[in-house]
N, C-alpha and C positions, 0 to 999 in steps of 0.2 A: 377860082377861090372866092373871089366877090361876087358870085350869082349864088353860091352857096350860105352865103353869110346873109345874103336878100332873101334867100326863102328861107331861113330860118329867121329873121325877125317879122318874115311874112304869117310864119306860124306863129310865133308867139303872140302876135296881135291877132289870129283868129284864135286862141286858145285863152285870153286874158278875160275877153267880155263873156266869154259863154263858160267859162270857170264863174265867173262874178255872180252872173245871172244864175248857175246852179247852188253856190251858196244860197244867195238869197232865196231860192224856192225849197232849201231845206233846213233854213234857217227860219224862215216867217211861218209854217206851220208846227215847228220845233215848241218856238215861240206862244204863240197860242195856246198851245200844252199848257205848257209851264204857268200859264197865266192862271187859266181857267181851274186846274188842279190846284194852283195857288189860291185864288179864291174859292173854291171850294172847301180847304181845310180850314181857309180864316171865316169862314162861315162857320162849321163845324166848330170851329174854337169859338166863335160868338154864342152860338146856342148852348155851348156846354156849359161854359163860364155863368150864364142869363142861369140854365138851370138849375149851376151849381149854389149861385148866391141866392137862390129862394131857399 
């Protein structure tokens, strides 16, 4: 029974860093999306607004 409980907290500590580590490599390109599509439209909304007020 206690060799079983040892490999199962043995997994869960190989399974915790490389869960972490796959978030964050589909979280940080996620991220940049977001970003870049964001500044894109608030440009768009800068040039339209510039246009509109002439």
């Amino acid at each position: 029974m206690s060799s079983y409980i040892i490999l199962q907290t043995n997994l869960s500590f190989v399974v915790v860093p490389t869960f972490k580590k796959s978030i964050c490599k589909v979280q940080i390109p996620t991220f940049f999306r977001i970003m870049s599509s964001l500044h894109r439209t608030h440009f768009y909304y800068i040039v339209l607004s510039r246009t509109n007020s002439k």
